[in-house]
PyMOL commands that place a pseudoatom at each C-alpha (Angstrom):
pseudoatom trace, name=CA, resn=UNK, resi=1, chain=A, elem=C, hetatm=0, pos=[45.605, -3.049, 89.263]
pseudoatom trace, name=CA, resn=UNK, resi=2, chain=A, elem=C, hetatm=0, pos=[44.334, 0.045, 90.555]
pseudoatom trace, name=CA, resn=UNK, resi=3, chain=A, elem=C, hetatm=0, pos=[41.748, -1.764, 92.445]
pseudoatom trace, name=CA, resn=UNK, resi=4, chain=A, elem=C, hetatm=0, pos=[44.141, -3.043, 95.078]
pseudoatom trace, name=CA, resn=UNK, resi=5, chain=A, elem=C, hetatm=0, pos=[44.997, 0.485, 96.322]
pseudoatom trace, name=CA, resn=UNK, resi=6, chain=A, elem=C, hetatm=0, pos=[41.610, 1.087, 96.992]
pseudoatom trace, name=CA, resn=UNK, resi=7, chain=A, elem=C, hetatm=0, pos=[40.676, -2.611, 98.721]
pseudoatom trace, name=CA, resn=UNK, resi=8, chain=A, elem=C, hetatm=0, pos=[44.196, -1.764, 100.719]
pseudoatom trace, name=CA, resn=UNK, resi=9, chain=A, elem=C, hetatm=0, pos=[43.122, 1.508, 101.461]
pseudoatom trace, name=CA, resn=UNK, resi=10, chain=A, elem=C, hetatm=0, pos=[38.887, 0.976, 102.556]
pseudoatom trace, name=CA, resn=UNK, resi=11, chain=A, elem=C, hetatm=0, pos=[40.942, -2.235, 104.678]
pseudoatom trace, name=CA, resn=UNK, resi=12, chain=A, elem=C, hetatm=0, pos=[43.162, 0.077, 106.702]
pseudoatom trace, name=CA, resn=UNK, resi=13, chain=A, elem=C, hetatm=0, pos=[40.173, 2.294, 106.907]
pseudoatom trace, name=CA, resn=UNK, resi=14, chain=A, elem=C, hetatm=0, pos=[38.116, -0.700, 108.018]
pseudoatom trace, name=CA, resn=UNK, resi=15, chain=A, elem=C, hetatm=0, pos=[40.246, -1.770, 110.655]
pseudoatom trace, name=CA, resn=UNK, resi=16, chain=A, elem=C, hetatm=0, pos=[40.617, 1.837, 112.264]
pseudoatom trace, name=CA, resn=UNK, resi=17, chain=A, elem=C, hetatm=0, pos=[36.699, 1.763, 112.255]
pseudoatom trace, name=CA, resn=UNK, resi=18, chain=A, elem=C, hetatm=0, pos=[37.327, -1.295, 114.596]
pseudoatom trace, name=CA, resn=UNK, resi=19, chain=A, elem=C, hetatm=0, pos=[39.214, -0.005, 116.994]
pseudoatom trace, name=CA, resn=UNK, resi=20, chain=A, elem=C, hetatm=0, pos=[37.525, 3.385, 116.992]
pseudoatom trace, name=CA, resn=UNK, resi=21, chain=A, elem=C, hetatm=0, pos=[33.944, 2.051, 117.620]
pseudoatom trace, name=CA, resn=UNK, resi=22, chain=A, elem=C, hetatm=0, pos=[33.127, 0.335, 120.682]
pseudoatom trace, name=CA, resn=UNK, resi=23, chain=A, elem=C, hetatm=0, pos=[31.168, -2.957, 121.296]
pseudoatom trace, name=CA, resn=UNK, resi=24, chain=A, elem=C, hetatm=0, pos=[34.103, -4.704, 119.970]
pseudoatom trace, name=CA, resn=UNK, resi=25, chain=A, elem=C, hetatm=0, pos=[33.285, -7.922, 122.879]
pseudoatom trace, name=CA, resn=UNK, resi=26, chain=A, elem=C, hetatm=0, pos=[29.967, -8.383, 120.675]
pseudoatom trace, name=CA, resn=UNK, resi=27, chain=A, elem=C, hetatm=0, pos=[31.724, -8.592, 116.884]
pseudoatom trace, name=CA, resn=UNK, resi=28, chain=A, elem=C, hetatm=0, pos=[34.310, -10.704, 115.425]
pseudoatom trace, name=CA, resn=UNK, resi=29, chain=A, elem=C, hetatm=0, pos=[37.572, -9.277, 114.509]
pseudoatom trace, name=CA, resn=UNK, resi=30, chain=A, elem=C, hetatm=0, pos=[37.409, -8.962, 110.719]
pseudoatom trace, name=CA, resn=UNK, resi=31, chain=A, elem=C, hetatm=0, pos=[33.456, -8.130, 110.819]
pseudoatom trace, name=CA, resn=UNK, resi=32, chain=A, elem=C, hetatm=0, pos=[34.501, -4.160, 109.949]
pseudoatom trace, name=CA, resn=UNK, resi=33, chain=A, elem=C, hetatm=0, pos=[37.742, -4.345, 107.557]
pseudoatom trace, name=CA, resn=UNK, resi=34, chain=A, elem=C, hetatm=0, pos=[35.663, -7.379, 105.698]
pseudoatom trace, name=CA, resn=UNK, resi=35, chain=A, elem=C, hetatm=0, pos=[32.767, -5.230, 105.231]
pseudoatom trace, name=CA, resn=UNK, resi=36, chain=A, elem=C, hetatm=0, pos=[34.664, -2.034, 104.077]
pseudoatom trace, name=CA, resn=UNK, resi=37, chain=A, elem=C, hetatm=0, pos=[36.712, -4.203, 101.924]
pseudoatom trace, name=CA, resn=UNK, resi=38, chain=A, elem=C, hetatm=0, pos=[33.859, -5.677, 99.820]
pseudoatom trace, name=CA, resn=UNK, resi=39, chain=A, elem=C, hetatm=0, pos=[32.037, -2.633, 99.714]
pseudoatom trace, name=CA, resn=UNK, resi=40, chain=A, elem=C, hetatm=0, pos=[34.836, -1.303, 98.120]
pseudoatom trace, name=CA, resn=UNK, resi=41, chain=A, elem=C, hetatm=0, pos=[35.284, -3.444, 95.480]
pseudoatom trace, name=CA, resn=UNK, resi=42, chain=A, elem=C, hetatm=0, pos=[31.220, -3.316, 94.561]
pseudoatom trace, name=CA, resn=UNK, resi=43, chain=A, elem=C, hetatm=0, pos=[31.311, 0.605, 94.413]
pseudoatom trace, name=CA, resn=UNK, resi=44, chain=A, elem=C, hetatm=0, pos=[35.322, 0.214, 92.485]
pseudoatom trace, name=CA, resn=UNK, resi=45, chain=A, elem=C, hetatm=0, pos=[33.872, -2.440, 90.394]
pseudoatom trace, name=CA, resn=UNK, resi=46, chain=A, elem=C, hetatm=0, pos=[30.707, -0.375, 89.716]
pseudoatom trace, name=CA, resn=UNK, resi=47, chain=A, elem=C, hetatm=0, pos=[31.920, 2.734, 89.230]
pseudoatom trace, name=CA, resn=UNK, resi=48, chain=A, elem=C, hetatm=0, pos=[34.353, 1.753, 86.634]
pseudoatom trace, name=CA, resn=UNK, resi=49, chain=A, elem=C, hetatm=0, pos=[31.281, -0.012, 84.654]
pseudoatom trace, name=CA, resn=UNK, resi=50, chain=A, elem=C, hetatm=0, pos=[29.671, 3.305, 84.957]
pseudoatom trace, name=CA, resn=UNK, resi=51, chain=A, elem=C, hetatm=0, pos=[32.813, 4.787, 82.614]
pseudoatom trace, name=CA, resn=UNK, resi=52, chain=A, elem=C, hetatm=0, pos=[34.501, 6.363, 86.138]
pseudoatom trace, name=CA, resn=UNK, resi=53, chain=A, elem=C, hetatm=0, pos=[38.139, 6.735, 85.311]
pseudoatom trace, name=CA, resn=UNK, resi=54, chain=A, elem=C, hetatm=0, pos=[41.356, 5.442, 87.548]
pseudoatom trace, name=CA, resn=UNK, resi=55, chain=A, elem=C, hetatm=0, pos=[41.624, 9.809, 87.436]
pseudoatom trace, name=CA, resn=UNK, resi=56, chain=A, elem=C, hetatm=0, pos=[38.312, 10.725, 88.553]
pseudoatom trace, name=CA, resn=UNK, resi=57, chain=A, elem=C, hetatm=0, pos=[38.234, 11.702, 92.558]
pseudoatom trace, name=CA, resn=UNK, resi=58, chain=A, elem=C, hetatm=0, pos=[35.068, 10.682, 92.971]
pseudoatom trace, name=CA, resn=UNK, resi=59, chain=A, elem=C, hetatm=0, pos=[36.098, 6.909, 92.401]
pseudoatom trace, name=CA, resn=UNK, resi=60, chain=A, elem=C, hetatm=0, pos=[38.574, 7.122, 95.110]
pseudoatom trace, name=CA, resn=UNK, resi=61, chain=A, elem=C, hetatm=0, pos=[36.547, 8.737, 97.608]
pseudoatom trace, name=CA, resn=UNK, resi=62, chain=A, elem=C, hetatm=0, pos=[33.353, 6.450, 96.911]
pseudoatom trace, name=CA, resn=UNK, resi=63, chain=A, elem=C, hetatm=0, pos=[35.508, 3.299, 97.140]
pseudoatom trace, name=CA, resn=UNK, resi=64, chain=A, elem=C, hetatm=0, pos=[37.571, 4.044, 99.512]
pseudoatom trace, name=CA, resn=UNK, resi=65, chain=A, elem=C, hetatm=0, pos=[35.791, 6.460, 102.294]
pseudoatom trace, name=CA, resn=UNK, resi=66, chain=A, elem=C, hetatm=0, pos=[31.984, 5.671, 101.289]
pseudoatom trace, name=CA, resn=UNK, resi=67, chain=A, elem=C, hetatm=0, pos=[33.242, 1.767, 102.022]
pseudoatom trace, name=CA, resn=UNK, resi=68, chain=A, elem=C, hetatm=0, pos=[34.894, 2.853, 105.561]
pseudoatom trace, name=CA, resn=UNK, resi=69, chain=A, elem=C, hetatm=0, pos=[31.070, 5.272, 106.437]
pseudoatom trace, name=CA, resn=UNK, resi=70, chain=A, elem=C, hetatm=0, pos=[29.249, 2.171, 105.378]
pseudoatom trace, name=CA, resn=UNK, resi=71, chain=A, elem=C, hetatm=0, pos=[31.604, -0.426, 107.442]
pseudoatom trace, name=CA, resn=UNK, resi=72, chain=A, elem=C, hetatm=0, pos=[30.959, 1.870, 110.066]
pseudoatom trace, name=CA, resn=UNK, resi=73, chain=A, elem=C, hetatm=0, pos=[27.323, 1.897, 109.842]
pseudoatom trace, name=CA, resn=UNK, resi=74, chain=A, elem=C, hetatm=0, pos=[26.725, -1.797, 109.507]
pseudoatom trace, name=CA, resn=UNK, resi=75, chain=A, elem=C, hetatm=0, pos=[28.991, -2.181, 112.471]
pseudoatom trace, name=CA, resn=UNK, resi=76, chain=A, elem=C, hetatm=0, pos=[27.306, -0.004, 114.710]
pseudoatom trace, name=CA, resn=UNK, resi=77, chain=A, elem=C, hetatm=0, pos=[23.747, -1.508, 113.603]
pseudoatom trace, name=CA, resn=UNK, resi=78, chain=A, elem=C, hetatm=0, pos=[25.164, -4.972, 114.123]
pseudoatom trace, name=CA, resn=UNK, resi=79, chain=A, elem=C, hetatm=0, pos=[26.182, -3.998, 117.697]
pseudoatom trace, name=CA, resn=UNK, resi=80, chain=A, elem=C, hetatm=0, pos=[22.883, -2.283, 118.617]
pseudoatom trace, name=CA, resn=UNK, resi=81, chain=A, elem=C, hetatm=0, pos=[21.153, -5.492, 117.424]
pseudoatom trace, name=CA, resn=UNK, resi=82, chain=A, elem=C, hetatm=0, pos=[23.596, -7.534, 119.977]
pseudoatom trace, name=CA, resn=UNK, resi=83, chain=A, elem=C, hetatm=0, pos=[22.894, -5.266, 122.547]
pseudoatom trace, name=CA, resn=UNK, resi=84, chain=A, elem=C, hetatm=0, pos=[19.340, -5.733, 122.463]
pseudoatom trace, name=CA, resn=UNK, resi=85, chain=A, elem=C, hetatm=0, pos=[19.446, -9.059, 121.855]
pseudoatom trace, name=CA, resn=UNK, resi=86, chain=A, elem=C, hetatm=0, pos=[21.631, -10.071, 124.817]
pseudoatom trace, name=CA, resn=UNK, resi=87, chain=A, elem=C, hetatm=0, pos=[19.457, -7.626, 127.239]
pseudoatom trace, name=CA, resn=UNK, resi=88, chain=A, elem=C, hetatm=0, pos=[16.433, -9.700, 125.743]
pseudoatom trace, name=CA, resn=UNK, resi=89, chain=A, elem=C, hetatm=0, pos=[17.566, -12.806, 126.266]
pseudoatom trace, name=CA, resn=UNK, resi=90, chain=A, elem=C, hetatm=0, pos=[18.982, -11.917, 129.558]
pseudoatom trace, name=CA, resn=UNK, resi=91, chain=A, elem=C, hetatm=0, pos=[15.661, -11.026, 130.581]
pseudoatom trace, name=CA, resn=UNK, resi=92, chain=A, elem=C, hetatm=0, pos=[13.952, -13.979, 129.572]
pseudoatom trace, name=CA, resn=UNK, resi=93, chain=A, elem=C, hetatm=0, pos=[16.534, -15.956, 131.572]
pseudoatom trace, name=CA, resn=UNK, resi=94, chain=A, elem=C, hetatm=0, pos=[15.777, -13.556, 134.296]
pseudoatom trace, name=CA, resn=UNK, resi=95, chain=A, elem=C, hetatm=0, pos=[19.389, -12.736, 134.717]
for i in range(1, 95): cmd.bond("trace and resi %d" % i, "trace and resi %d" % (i + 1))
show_as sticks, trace
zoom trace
């Protein structure tokens, strides 16, 4: 049950990330809180395999802000890769 507040919380987190990084013309809307969210519940999900307790800190902060960092990352990659991508094809096109 636990599990929620985390997916809840790395969500919010995710969708913050959104706003806060730019790019957002070259990503879809849920790209960010979708990737925080299931990174959460592989490092929840994990973590609790590994004998991490509901009490333990470190499953909080790993699920919930180590989701959001890499949400953040994979965005920022993802809109790098766009950028070049378009400015590529724009110059084949010879726009």
């Amino acid at each position: 049950m636990y599990i929620l507040l985390a997916l809840i919380g790395a969500c919010v987190l995710g969708i913050a990330a959104h706003f806060v990084i730019g790019g957002r013309e070259l990503r879809g809307v849920a790209f960010t809180p979708a990737v925080s969210t299931a990174v959460a519940a592989i490092l929840y999900t994990g973590l609790q395999w590994l004998g991490v307790g509901e009490g333990d800190i470190w499953l909080w902060v790993a699920s919930v802000l180590g989701s959001a960092l890499v949400a953040a990352a994979a965005t920022a990659a993802l809109v790098a890769f766009r950028r070049r991508s378009d400015a590529s094809a724009k110059a084949a096109l010879g726009i």
